[in-house]
N, C-alpha and C positions, 0 to 999 in steps of 0.2 A: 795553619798559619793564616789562612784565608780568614779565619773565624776570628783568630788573638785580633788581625787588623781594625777587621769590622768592630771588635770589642771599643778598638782604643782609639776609633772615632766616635762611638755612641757615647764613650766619655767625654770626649771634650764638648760635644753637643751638650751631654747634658750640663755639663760647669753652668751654659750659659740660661739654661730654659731653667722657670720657677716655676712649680704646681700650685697651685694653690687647691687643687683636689688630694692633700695629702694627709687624708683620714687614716692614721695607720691605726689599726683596734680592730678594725670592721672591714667587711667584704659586701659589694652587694646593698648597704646602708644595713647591711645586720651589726651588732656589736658583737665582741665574742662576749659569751658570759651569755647571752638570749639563751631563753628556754625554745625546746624544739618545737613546741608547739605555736612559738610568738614568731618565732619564725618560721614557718608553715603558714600562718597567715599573711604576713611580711612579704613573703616568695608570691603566694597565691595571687595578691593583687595585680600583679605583672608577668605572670605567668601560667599557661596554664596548666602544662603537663609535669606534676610535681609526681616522682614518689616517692615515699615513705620505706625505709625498708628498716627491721632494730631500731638501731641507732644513729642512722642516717639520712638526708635527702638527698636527692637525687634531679638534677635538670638538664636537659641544655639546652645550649643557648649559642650565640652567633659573638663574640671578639675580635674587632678589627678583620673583618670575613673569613674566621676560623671557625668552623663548626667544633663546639666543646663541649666534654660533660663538667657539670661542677659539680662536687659531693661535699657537702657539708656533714659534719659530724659531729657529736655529740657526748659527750661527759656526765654523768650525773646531773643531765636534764640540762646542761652548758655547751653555747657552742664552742670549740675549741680548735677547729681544724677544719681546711677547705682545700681540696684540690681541684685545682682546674686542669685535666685533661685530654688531649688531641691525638691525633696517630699523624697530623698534618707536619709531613717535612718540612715547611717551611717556620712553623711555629715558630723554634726557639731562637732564632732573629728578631723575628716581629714581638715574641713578647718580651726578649731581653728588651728592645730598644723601648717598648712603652715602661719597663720597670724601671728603667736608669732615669727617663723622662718623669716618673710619678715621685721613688726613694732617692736619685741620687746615685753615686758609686755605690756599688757593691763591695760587703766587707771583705769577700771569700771569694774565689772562681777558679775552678781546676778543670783539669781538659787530661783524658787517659784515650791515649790512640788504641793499648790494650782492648781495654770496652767502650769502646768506640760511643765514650760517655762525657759528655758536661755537666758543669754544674755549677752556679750561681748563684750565691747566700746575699741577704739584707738583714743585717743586725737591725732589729727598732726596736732594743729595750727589751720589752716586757714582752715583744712581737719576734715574730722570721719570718720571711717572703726565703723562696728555697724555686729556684727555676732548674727543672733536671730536662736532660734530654738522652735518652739512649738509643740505639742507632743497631740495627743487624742489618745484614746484605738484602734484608725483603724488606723490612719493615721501620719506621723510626714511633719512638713514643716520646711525649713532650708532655712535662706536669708543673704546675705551679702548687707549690706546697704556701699558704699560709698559716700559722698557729699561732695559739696563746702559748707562749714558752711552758710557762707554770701552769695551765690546765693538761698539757700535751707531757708533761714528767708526769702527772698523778694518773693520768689516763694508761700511758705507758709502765708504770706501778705498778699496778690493778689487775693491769691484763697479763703480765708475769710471775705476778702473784695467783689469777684465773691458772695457766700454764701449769706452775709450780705443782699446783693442789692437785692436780688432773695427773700426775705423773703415779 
C-alpha cells in the first residue's frame, strides 16, 4: 500500500516535470544497434574498469548514490539490451521516481505480495524500459531492463532455436 502511494504521487510529480534528456534508443549515449566493439570504446573513454565477457560488457558505476552493475549486450555484433543492476533495497524508489521523471507514466505496473515482486514497464515504440524488483526475507535485487523490442525477439529466436538444436 505504502508503495501504490508513493507510486501515485511520482505521478502527479511527474505530469508536471519535462525532460528534455529524453533520448529513448540509447543508454549511456550508446545507440542500440552499436557494434560491441564502438561501444567498448564509447565506455572506455569514461571508464575505466570495463569487461568484456562473449557477448557482453560489463561495468559499474554509481546512479543517484547507488552502486550498480550495468551489462550491456549484444546481438549479432548489435547492441540490444542493458541491465542496470543493485541488490540496494532502496533502489527501486529511487529509480522508479527518476524513470517517471525521464518517460513519463508507465504503461504497465503490477505488484504480487506472493513474490514479493514489482514491476514497472515503459512502452517507447520501438524501445522498453522494464524496472523489476524482487525481495526474499535476506536479500532484495533491483534491475532496470532496457531493450530494442525487435533486436531482443531475434536474439530471443536464436537462442531457442541454440536450445532446440542441443536437445
Amino acid at each position: 500500500m505504502k508503495r501504490l502511494f508513493l507510486f501515485a504521487i511520482l505521478i502527479l510529480l511527474s505530469l508536471s516535470v519535462y525532460s528534455i534528456d529524453n533520448k529513448v534508443g540509447e543508454y549511456m549515449g550508446i545507440k542500440f544497434g552499436t557494434s560491441m566493439e564502438d561501444t567498448k570504446e564509447l565506455l572506455s573513454k569514461k571508464y575505466e574498469d570495463i569487461l568484456s565477457l562473449g557477448n557482453t560488457i560489463i561495468l559499474n558505476t554509481i546512479i543517484d548514490d547507488i552502486d550498480v552493475m550495468v551489462t550491456f549486450s549484444f546481438f549479432e555484433d548489435k547492441f540490444y539490451l542493458v541491465y542496470v543492476s543493485t541488490k540496494e533495497p532502496t533502489a527501486y524508489d529511487a529509480f522508479l521516481y527518476l524513470l517517471i521523471l525521464k518517460y513519463g507514466q508507465p504503461t504497465d505496473s503490477t505488484e504480487s505480495d506472493l513474490t514479493r515482486s514489482y514491476s514497472t514497464t515503459w512502452d517507447q515504440g520501438k524501445f522498453e524500459i522494464c524496472l523489476r524488483e524482487i525481495s526474499s526475507d535476506t536479500e532484495t535485487f533491483v534491475a532496470i531492463k532496457y531493450s530494442d523490442k525487435n533486436l531482443m525477439r531475434k536474439a530471443m529466436k536464436d537462442l531457442l532455436k541454440e536450445d532446440l538444436n542441443k536437445m
